[in-house]
N, C-alpha and C positions, 0 to 999 in steps of 0.2 A: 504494500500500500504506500504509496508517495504522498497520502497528506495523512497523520494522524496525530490528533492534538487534543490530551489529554487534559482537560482543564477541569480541578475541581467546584464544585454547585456554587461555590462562594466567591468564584472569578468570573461566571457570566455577568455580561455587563447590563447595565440594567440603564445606561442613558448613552444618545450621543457624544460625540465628541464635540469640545462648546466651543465656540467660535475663537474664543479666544486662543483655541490650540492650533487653528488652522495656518498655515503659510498664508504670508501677505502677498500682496498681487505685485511683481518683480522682481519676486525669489527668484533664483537663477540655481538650478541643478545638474549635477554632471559634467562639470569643467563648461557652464552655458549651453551646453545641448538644447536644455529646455527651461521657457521664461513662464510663471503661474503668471497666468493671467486673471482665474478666478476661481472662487470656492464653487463646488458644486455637489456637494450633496455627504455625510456624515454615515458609520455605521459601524455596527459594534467589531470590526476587523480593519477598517480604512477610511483615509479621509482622501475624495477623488476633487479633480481640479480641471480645469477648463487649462489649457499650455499651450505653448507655441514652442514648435524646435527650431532648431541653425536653419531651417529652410523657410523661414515666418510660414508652417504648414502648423493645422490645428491639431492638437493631440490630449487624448486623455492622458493625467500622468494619477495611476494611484497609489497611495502611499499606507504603508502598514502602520496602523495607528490604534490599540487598543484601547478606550477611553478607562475603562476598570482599572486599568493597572500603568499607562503612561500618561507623561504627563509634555508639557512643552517648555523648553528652556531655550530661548531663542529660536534658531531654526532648528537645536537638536530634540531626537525626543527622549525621555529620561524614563526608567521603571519611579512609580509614584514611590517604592517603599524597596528597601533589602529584598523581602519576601519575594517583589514582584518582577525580580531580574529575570528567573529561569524560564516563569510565565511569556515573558517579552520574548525572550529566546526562542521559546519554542511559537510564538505568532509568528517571527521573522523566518523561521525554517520552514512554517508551512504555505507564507507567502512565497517564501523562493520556489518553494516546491512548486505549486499553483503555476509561475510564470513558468519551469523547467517544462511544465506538460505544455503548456500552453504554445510554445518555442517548438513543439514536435506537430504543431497541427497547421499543415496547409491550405487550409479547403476554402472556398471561395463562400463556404456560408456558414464558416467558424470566425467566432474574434480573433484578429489579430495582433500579435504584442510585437513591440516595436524594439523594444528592451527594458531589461531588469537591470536593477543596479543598489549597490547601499550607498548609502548616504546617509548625514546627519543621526547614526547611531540605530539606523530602522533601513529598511528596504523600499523599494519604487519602482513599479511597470510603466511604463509608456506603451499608451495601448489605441488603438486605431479609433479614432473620432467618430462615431454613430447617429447620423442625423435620422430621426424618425421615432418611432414607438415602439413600447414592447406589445406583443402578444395581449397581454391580459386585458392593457390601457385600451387597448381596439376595440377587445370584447367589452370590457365595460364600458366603455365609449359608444357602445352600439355602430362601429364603423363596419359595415358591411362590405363581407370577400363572398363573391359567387363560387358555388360551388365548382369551377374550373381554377379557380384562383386557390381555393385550400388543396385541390387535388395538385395544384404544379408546386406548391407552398410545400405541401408535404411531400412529393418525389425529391426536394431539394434539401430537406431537413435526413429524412432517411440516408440518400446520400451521406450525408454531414456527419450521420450516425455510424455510417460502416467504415469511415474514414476513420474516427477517431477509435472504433473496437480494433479494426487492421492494426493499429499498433499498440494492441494489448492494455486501453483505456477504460476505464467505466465513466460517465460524465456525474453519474447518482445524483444529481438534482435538476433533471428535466419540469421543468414546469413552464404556463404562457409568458410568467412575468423575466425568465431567463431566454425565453426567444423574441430578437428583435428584428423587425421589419423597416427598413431601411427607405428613405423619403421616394429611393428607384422603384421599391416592394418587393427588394432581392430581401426573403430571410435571413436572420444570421444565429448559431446559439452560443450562448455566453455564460459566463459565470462557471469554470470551472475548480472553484475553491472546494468541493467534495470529490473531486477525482480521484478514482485509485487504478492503481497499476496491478491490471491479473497479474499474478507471478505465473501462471501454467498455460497464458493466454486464454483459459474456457471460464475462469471465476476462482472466488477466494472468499473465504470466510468472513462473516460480518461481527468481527474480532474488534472493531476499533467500534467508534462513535458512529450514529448515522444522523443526520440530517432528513428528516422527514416533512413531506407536505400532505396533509391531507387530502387527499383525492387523486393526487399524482402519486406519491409512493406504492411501488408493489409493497404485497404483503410481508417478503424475506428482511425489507430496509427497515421494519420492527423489531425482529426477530435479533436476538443475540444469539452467535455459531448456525447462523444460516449462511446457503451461498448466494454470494451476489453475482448475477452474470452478466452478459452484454444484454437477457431477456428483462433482466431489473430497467436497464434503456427504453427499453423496445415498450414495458407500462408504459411506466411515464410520458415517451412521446405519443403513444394511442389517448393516454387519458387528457394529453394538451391539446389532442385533436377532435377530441371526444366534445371536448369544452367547446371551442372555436366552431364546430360543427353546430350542437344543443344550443348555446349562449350560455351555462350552465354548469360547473365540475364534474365529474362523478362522483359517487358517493365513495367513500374513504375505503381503502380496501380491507379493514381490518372488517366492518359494518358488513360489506357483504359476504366475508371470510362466514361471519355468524349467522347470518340469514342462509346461506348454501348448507351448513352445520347442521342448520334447525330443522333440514330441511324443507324449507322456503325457497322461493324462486330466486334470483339473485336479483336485484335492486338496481342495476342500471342493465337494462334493455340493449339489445341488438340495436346497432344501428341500421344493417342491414333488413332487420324485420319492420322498425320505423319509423325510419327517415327515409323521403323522396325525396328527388334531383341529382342523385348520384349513382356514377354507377356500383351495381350492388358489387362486385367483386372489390370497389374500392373502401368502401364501408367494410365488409367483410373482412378483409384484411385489419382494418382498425380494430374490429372486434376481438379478432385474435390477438392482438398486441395484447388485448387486456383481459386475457384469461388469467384468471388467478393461479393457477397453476403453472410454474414455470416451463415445465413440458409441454404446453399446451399452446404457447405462444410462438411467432417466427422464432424458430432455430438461431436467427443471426439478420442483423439487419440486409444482410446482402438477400436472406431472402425474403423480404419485405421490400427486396425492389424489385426481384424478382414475377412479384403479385402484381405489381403496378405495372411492371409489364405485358400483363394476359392481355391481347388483342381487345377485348371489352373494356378496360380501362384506357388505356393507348389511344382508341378509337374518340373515345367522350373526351379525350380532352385535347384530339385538333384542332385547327384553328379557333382557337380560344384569345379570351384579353391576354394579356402578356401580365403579370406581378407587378410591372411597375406601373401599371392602372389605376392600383388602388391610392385609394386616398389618403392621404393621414394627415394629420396636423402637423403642422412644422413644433421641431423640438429640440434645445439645445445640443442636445446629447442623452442617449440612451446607455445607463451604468446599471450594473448587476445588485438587485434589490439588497439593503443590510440585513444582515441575518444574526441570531444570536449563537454566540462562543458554542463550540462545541463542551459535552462530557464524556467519561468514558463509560462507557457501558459495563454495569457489574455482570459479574459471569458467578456470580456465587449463591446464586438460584435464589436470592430475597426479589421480593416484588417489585416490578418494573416500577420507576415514576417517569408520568408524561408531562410535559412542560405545553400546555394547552395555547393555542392562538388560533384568530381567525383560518378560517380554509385555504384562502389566498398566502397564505403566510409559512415561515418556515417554523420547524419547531424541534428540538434535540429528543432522538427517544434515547432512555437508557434502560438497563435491564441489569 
């Protein structure tokens, strides 16, 4: 695993970073590579900044900034306490980590990082400027994609998906508000701050922390000493399609894990039984992303684009709008939602505690 960061219940941070910690606007980093031109947005892992590099080109630069435990002394950043050294330490290895993954991904519909670097005591990505929305802001926004647009939306995320398991990735926190559509309405997916590296390329035990979303997490990313696979992906992007299709999440996989149990019918519906305007082999394939059963779902993203290739789907989305049709509102910039500090998962079989928030929202399970 390439990110795991053990942080105990008394280091999750419980507020932004305050204003007053943020770099001024003409900080200069990297021997002047890059000039802060402005704050843009605070969260329990980093504070991100509006930049300009040696090329006056625009650039996110985000910087590792713990607010629980660091504090600002000039432009450096400082552990607030003794205690809170080794804490720091380990945020700064799992940011490096985060940009080392990020450095291995070429795909024209993943974020791209520009560079990492330390500085002032803490770590910093420079990372490719994203004009447009995320996923979820659409959907709550009620900005409407026709069904030829989520169908070429989603050939282009799948892709993005088999790119990043090809070299033995997991991305584990697919969700709408980590896929952003770009002002052209090329997709793009972000936020790889829960990535893990398969050691055996098929999956690996869910030994560390997990970051969970209600309605996007498969059932295993609960589960302590389950396996997570590339199928853990393959959920969560059926369940961000599921949403963008409905208007709607699905319901949370643990809910329907109990209603299948009770023997109840399982509580989010086929898409393919009903929902019209698509073709059904494309729906169908969504379906199977979000069987609860990891057996049960595509093998591998590659063959999830395989599905999208059956002549029936192929056919429905011919001469269609092009992606960059859609509309969105103009947006400074699209950065990966703040999340709270991970914990480590007990393995010493006392009772899980869940750290509860909105649907939309991230939340740490531990066990």
């Amino acid at each position: 695993m390439l990110i795991i960061m053990a942080f105990d219940k008394s280091s999750l941070p419980d507020q932004d970073a305050d204003l007053d910690d943020v770099l001024q606007p003409g900080t200069c980093l990297s021997n002047n590579q890059y000039r802060i031109e402005s704050y843009l947005r605070a969260g329990g892992f980093g504070i991100t900044y509006l930049a300009r590099n040696s090329f006056n080109r625009d650039v996110v630069v985000k910087e590792c900034f713990v607010p629980s435990f660091c504090t600002r002394s000039h432009t450096a950043v400082r552990p607030r306490s003794e205690a809170s050294k080794s804490q720091m330490q380990k945020a700064i290895r799992a940011f490096l980590n985060e940009a080392q993954i990020l450095s291995q991904l070429q795909h024209p519909n993943i974020l791209r990082i520009r560079h990492s670097f330390q500085e002032n005591d803490t770590a910093y990505m420079a990372l490719e400027y994203i004009r447009g929305h995320d996923l979820l802001d659409m959907i709550e926004d009620k900005v409407t994609l026709s069904p030829h647009q989520i169908v070429l939306l989603t050939q282009k995320l799948v892709s993005a998906l088999a790119h990043v398991h090809d070299r033995n990735l997991l991305h584990c926190d697919i969700s709408p508000d980590n896929i952003c559509i770009r002002a052209d309405g090329e997709p793009v997916l972000i936020d790889f701050g829960s990535a893990r590296k398969m050691a055996d390329g098929i999956g690996e035990r869910n030994s560390g922390f997990s970051m969970v979303k209600d309605g996007y997490s498969p059932p295993e990313l609960y589960e302590a000493n389950a396996t997570v696979t590339p199928g853990s992906d393959i959920y969560s992007l059926g369940a961000s399609l599921y949403h963008a299709i409905t208007g709607h999440a699905p319901l949370d996989s643990q809910s329907r894990l109990a209603a299948v149990s009770d023997g109840r019918p399982d509580p989010v519906p086929s898409l393919a039984a009903t929902v019209t305007g698509y073709p059904r082999g494309f729906l169908a394939a969504i379906d199977k992303a979000l069987a609860l059963r990891q057996a049960d779902r595509h093998a591998s993203a590659q063959d999830w684009q395989r599905a999208l290739a059956e002549p029936a789907v192929e056919t429905a989305t011919r001469n269609v709008a092009l992606l960059r049709r859609v509309v969105v509102k103009p947006q400074s910039a699209v950065i990966p939602a703040p999340k709270p500090a991970p914990t480590a998962l007990r393995a010493d079989g006392t009772p899980r505690v869940q750290f509860r928030y909105p649907p939309s929202q991230a939340r740490v399970q531990t066990a």
